[in-house]
C-alpha positions as CSV (number, residue, x, y, z in Angstrom):
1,X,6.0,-27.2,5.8
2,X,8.0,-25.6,3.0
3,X,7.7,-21.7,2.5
4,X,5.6,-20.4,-0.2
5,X,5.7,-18.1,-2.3
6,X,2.4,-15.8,-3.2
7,X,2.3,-13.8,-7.1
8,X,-0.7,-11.2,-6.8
9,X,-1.6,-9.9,-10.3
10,X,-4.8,-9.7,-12.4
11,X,-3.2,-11.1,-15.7
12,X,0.1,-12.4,-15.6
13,X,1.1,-15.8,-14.7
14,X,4.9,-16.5,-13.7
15,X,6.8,-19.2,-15.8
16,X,8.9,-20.7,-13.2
17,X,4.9,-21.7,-12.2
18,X,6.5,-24.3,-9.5
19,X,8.0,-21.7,-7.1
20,X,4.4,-18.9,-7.1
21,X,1.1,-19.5,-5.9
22,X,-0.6,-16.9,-8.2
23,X,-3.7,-14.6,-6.8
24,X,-5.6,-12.5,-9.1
25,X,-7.0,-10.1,-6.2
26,X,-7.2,-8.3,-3.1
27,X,-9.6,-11.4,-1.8
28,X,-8.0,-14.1,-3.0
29,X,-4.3,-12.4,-1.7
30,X,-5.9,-11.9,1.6
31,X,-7.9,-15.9,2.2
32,X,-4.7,-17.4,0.5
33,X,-1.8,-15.4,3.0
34,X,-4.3,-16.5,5.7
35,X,-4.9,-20.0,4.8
36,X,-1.4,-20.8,4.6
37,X,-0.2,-18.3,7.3
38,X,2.7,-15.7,7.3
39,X,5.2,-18.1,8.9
40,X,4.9,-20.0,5.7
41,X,5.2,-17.5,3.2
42,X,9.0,-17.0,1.4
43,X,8.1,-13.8,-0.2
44,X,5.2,-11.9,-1.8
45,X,5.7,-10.2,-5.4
46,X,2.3,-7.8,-5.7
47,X,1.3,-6.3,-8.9
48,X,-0.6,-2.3,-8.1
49,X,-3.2,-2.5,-11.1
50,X,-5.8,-5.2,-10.5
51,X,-8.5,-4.0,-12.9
52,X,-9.2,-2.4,-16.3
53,X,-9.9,0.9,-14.3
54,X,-6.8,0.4,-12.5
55,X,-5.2,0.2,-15.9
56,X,-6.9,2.9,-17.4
57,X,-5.7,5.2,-14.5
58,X,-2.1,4.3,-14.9
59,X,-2.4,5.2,-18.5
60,X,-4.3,8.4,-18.5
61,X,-3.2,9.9,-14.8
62,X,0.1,8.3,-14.1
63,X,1.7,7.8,-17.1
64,X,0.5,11.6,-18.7
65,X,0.6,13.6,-14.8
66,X,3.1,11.3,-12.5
67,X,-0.1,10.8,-9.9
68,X,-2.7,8.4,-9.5
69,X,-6.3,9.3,-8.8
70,X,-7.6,6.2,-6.4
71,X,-11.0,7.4,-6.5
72,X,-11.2,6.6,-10.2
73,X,-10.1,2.6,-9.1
74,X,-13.0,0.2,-8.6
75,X,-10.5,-2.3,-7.8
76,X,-8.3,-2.7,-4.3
77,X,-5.1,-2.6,-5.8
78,X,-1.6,-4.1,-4.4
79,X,-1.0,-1.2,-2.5
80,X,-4.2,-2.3,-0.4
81,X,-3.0,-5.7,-0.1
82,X,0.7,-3.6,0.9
83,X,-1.6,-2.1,4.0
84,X,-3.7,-5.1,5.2
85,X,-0.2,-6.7,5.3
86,X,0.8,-3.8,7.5
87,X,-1.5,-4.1,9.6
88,X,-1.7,-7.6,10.4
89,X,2.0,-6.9,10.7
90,X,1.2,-4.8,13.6
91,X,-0.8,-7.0,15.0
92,X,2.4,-9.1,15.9
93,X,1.9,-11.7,12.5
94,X,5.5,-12.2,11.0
95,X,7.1,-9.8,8.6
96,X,8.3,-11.4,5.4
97,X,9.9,-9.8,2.3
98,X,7.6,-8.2,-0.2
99,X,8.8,-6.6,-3.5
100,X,6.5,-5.3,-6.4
101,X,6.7,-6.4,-10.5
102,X,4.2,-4.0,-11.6
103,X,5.1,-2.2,-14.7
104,X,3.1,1.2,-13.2
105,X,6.4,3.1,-11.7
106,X,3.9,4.9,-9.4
107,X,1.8,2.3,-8.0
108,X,5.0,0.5,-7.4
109,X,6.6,3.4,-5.7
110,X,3.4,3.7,-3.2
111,X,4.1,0.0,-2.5
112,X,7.4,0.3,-1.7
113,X,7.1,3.4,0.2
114,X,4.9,1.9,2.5
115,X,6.1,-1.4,2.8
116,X,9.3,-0.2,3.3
117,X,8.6,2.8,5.5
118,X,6.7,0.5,7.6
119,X,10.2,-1.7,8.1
120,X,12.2,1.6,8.5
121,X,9.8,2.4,11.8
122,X,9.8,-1.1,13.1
123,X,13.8,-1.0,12.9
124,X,13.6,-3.5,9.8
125,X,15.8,-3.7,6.6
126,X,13.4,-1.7,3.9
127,X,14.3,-4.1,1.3
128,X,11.0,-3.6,-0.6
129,X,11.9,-3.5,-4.3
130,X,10.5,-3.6,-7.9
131,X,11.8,-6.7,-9.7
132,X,11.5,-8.4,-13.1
133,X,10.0,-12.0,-12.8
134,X,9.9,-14.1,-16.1
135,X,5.9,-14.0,-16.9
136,X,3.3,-15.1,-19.8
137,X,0.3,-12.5,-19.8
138,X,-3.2,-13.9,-19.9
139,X,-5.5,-13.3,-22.9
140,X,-8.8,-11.6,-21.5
141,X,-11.4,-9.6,-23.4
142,X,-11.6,-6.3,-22.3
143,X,-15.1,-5.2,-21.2
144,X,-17.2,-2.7,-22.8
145,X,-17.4,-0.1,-20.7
């Protein structure tokens, strides 16, 4: 079987469409890793903000204070995919590389600190990154909240 590769994010889709199997959630990132099974992933990009709360929290608490408030999330974000990788990690399931394209510096930071300090403990390159992939962004209506 060739490797895949998994895109978590709520709204953007990667061009090079061929190489990503795009998830829009925590669910759907968790049942797809499973289905296929971590000896067949490649790599994982994650996205943090998975929501319009997530998104509104990066803007008013990250962006104006350099913190993020997870209480105000409704949302599991990629850094809850980052843990449940962890632990199944843990639980003896193949480690494969992960990196982080969101665009919030602080939800990527708290993915890369964990996935990488995770790899630093387990005597592991930490080679979690945030990278640029090529992407078209989905046209959603925002909700009236």
């Amino acid at each position: 079987m060739e490797k895949k590769s998994i895109y978590l994010d709520d709204v953007r889709t990667p061009i090079s469409q061929n190489e990503w199997i795009v998830v829009r959630n925590y669910d759907e990132f968790v049942a797809k890793v499973t289905e296929i099974g971590f000896e067949n992933i490649a790599k994982i990009s994650l996205d943090h903000d998975l929501d319009r709360s997530a998104m509104m929290e990066w803007v008013y608490g990250a962006v104006r204070n350099y913190k993020i408030d997870y209480s105000k999330i409704r949302e599991k974000t990629g850094l809850d995919c980052a843990r449940w990788l962890i632990e199944q990690w843990k639980e003896g399931e193949p480690v494969c590389p992960v990196y982080t394209h969101s665009s919030n510096a602080i939800g990527a930071s708290n993915i890369m600190g964990y996935i990488n300090n995770y790899k630093h403990l387990a005597g592991l390159k930490q080679d979690c990154i945030r990278v640029q992939i090529k992407h078209t962004v989905e046209n959603r209506e925002t909700d009236s909240e």
